[in-house]
N, C-alpha and C positions, 0 to 999 in steps of 0.2 A: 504493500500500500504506500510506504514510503516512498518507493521508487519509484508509481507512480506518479505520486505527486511531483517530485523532482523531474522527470520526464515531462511533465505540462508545463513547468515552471521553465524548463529548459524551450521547450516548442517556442511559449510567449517571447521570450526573449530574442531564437533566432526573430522570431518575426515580425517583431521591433526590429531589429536590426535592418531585417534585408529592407521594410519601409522605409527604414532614417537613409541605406545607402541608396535606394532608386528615389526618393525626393531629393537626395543628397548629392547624389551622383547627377543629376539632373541639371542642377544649377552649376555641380562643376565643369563638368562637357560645357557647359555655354562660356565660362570664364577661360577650361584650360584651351579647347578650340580656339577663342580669339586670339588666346598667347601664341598657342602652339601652330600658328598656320605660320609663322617663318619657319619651324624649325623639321625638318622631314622626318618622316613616321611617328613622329610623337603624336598626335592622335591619335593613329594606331592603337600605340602602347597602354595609350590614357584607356582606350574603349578596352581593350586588351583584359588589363589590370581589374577596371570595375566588373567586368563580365567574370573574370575569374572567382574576384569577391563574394558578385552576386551568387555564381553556381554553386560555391560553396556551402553560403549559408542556408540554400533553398534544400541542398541534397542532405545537408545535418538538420534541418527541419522534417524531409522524407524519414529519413533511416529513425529520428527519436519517435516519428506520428506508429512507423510499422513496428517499433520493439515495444510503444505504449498497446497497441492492437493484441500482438502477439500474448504479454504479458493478462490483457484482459480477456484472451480465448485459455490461456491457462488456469487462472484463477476459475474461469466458468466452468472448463471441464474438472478441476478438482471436487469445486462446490457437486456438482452432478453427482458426480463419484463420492462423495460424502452424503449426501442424499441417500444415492440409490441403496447406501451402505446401512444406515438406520431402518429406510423401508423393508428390506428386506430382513432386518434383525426385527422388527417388529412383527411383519407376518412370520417366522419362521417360531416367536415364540408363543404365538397364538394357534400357530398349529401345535407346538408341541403341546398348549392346553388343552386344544378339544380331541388331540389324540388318550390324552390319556383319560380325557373324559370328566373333569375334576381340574381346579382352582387351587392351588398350595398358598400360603401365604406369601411363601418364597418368591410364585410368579407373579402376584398382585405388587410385590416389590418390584420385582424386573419389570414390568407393566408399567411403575410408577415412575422408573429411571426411563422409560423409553420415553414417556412420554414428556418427558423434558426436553428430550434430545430433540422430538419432532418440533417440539415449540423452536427451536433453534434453526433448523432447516425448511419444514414443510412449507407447501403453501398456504393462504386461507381457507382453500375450499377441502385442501385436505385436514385442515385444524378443526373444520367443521363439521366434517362427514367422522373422524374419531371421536369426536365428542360424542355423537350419538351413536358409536360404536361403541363405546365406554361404558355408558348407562344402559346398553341392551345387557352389556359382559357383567355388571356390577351386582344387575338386579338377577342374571342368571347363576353368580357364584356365590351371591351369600348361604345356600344349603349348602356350600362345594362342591356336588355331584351338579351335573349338566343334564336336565332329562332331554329328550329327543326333542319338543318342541320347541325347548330354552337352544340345545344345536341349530336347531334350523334357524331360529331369531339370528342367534348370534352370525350362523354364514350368510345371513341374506343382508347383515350390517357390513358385513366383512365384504359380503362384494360391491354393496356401493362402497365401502372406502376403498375397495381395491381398483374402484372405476377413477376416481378422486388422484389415486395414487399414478396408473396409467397417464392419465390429463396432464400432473404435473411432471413427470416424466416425460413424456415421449408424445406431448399433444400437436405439439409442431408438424413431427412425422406424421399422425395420424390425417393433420387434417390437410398433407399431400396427396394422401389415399382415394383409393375412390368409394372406401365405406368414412361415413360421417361418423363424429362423435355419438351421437344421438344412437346410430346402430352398434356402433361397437358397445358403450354402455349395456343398450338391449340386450344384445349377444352376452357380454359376460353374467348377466340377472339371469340370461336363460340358462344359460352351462352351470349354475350356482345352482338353480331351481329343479333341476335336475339331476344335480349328484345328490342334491335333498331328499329326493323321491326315491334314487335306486338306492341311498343311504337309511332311507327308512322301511324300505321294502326287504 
């Protein structure tokens, strides 16, 4: 972040510069021109010199604009990568609740550290859709066994947050596709709705 900021502060400056030199330069070509027409190629030089000037500070303005670029596609893909890292620690210890069918205290702790973590990365709409994942999970574990229709509540919370989760991950790509948000959401409620039925049957 630091170096961010020092790479803006570095930009501003070339570009104050190359300003001061093309106003700067401007007026001097008209002074060193009048002097320098007795004197052969010194114009030249003079045009020479400032063009040099100029390319320089304009190409140290390029190179800081494309390492500030680069530095802000790295931080993005870390953050992503730190994201994807907590959602998936999240669903993976929600499965391992309703696999064993039962609530420990243990995992309502881990539950309670995770969801700190999402307060930290997630989206809103994923902040939103857990919440009411939360209170389907809380009102199912206070007997700590999960009966079959407290499972179903819980996975049919679980896949709208996993719809929630999809959007803020990978919503970009999705809405290159040529299925809509709107369907793929559908689709994942039906596949959830479904493993409900051959899971109760």
């Amino acid at each position: 972040m630091q170096r961010m900021r020092r790479l803006q502060r570095e930009n501003l400056a070339y570009l104050l510069l190359g300003i001061l030199f093309v106003v700067g330069g401007y007026f001097f070509l008209r002074v060193a021109y009048r002097t320098a027409d007795h004197f052969p190629f010194t114009q030249e030089i003079v045009l020479i010199a400032l063009g040099t000037i100029v390319t320089v500070l304009i190409t140290a303005l390029l190179l800081n604009k494309q390492t500030e670029v680069e530095l802000k596609k790295e931080e993005n893909v870390k953050f992503l990568e730190l994201k994807t890292q907590v959602y998936f620690d999240l669903l993976q210890r929600i499965e391992e609740m309703l696999l064993a069918g039962r609530a420990e205290p243990e995992d309502l702790m881990r539950l309670r550290f995770l969801t700190h973590r999402l307060a930290v990365v997630a989206s809103p709409q994923v902040l939103e859709q857990y919440e009411a994942f939360v209170r389907t999970f809380q009102s199912a574990a206070r007997d700590a066994a999960f009966a079959d229709e407290e499972e179903d509540a819980i996975s049919h919370q679980l896949a709208r947050l996993t719809v929630r989760i999809r959007e803020d991950l990978i919503g970009e790509l999705d809405a290159q596709q040529a299925y809509s948000r709107k369907r793929i959401s559908r689709q994942i409620m039906e596949n959830s709705d479904l493993q409900n039925l051959t899971g109760g049957g």
